[in-house]
N, C-alpha and C positions, 0 to 999 in steps of 0.2 A: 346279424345284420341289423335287428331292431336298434341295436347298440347306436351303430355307426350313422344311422337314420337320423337317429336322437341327438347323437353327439354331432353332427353335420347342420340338425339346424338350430341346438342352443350355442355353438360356437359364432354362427351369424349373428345369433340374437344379441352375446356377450360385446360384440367388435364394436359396437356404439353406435351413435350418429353416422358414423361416414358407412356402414352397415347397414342403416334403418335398411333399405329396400332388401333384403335377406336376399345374398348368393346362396341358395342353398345346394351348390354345386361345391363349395367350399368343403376340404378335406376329406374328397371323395375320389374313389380309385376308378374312374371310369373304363378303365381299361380292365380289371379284375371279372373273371368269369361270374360272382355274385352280379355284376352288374350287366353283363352282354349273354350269358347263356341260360340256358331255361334246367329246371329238372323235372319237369312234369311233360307231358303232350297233351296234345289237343284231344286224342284218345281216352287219356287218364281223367282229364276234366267233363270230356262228356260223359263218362262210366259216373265221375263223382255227382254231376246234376243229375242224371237217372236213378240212383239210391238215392239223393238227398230226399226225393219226393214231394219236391217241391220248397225248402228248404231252405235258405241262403247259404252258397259255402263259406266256407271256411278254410281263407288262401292269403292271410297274414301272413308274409314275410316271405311270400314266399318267388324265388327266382323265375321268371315267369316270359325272359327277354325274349322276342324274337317270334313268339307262338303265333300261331293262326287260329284268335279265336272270333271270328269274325260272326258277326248273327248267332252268338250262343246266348244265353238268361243267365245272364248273371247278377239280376235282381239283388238288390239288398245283401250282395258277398263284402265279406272282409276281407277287403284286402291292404289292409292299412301296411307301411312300407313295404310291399310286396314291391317287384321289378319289372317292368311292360315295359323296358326299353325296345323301340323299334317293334313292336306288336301288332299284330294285325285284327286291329277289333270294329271292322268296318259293321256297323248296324246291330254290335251289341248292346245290351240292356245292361246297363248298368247302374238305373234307378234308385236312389236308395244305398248305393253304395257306399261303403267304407273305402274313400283312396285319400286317407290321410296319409303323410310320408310317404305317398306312394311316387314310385320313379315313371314317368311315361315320353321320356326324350324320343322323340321323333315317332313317337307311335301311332298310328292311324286310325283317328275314332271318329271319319267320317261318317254321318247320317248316324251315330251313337247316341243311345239315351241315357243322361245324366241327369234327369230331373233328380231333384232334392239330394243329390249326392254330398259328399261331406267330404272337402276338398284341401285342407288346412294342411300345409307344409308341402305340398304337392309339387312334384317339379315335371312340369311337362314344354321343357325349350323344344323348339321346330315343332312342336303336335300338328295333326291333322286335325281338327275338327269339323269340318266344314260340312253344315247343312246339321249339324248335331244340336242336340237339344240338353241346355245346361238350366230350365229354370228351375231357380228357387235354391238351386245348387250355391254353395257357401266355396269360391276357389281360390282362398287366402294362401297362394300361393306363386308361382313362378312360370308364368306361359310364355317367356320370351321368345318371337317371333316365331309363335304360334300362326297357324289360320285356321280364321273363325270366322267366316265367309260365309255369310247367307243361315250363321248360327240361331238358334233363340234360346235368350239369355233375360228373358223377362222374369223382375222379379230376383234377380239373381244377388246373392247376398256376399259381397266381397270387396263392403269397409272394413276400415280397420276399426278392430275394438277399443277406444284411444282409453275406457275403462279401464283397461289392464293395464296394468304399465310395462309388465314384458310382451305381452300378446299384442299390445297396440303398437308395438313395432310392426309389425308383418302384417302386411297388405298385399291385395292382389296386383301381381306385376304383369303386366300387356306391354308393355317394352316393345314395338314396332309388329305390333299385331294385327293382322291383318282382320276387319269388323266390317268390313265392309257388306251393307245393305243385311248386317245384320241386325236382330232385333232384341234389343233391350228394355222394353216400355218395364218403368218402375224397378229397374234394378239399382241397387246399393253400391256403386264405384268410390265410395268417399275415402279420400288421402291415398287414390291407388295412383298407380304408375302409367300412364299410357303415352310415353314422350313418342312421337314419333309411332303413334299409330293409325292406320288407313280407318279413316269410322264413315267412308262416305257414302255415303245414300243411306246411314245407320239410321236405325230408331230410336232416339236416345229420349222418349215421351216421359217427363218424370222421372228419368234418371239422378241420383245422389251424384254429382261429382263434386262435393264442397272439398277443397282442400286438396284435391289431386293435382296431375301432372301430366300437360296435356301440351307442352311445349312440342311443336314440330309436327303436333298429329294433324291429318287429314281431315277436316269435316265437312268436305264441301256436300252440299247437298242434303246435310243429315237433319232431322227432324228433332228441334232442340225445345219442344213445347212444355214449360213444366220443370224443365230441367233444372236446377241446380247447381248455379257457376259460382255460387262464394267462392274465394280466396284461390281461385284456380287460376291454375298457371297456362297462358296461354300465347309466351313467346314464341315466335317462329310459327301457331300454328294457321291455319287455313279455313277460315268463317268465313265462307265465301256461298251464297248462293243455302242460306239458310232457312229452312222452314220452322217457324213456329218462334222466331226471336223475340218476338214481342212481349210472348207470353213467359218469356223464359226467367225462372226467381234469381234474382242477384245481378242481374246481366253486369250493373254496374260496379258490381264487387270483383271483377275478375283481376289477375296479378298480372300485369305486362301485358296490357290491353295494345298500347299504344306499337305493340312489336308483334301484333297479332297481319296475318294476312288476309284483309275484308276484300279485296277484288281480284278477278282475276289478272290474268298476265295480259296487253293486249295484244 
């Protein structure tokens, strides 16, 4: 399964430009029991955190869909492309974790701890996050129409590395993510994707967004102090009723200003 993990997101990487934003859904058998069923329990994993003794496990690759591991520690585990599709990880600890290439379509990692987690290649489309705690977490990956509602995401690291030349393809994708009134002061969103995402009543204090993609998204009411609008694209979106504009670096720098929406409807 590492195989397929790997060969799923250098195949995005290779497709080019019309690519950049990495499908990392692409040439993956979502229907395949690797992907929808589990071979471990909930049982087995609490037996495994009882002998680790404190520990981090060690759950690399491993099928994991569908589990109830809801409020367990799983501090600092490996679980790089392991599989949490549809999972239940409501107020798990997942700190420190390893979920690179890891799968989490539609799983529920409401009120979950993700601080400083390592998030690269990540595909979690429909996720629950909501009220979860991502800072400082690195999620160069794929949360399309995610919710991240009332999330804190301060500090959170998921620009692109435009250093690399293959790595600086892949950014974090928010594709119609739901951000609202949540909190980002000082996170790194730079050249990510958030076309069409709810960010309103967000904290967006000192946020990176140089370079990203913020056509269509929602920011009414969000707190833009500090913030970072180089070369952002901001067709179709909703700057309506803005805090902190004044302060905010580049204001003047932004892409398709003029197609922006500054008031309300009457």
């Amino acid at each position: 399964m590492r195989r397929l993990a790997l060969s799923v997101l250098l195949a995005a990487l290779a497709a080019g430009p019309a690519r950049a934003e990495q499908d990392l859904l692409l040439g993956a058998d979502m229907t395949s029991p690797a992907m929808t069923q589990a071979e471990m329990s909930r049982a087995d994993i609490v037996a495994m955190i009882a002998a680790a003794g404190g520990r981090p496990l060690d759950l690399h690759d491993k099928a994991l869909s569908g589990l109830d591991l809801s409020g367990l520690n799983l501090k600092g585990a490996n679980l790089r492309t392991a599989r949490l599709n549809r999972a239940n990880l409501r107020g798990t600890d997942l700190s420190g974790a390893n979920l690179q290439q890891a799968w989490f379509l539609k799983a529920d990692l409401s009120g979950a701890t993700l601080a400083d987690a390592t998030m690269f290649g990540i595909t979690a489309r429909d996720a629950n996050f909501r009220g979860a705690d991502l800072s400082r977490a690195m999620p160069i990956g794929d949360f399309k129409g995610a919710d991240m509602s009332g999330a804190t995401l301060v500090d959170l690291k998921g620009g692109a590395d435009i250093r690399n030349q293959s790595m600086g393809l892949m950014r974090a994708v928010f594709t119609s993510v739901n951000l609202s009134g949540a909190h980002l002061k000082g996170a790194n969103l730079g050249r990510s994707r958030l076309e069409y995402a709810n960010l309103k009543d967000a904290d967006l204090t000192d946020v990176v967004l140089m370079g990203s993609d913020l056509s269509g998204a929602n920011l009414t009411g969000a707190t833009v102090a500090g913030a970072d609008f180089k070369n952002v694209d901001v067709s179709g979106a909703r700057l309506i009723d803005l805090k902190g504009q004044a302060s905010a670096r580049d204001w003047a720098a932004r892409v398709n200003a003029d197609r922006a929406v500054t008031q309300a409807a009457p």
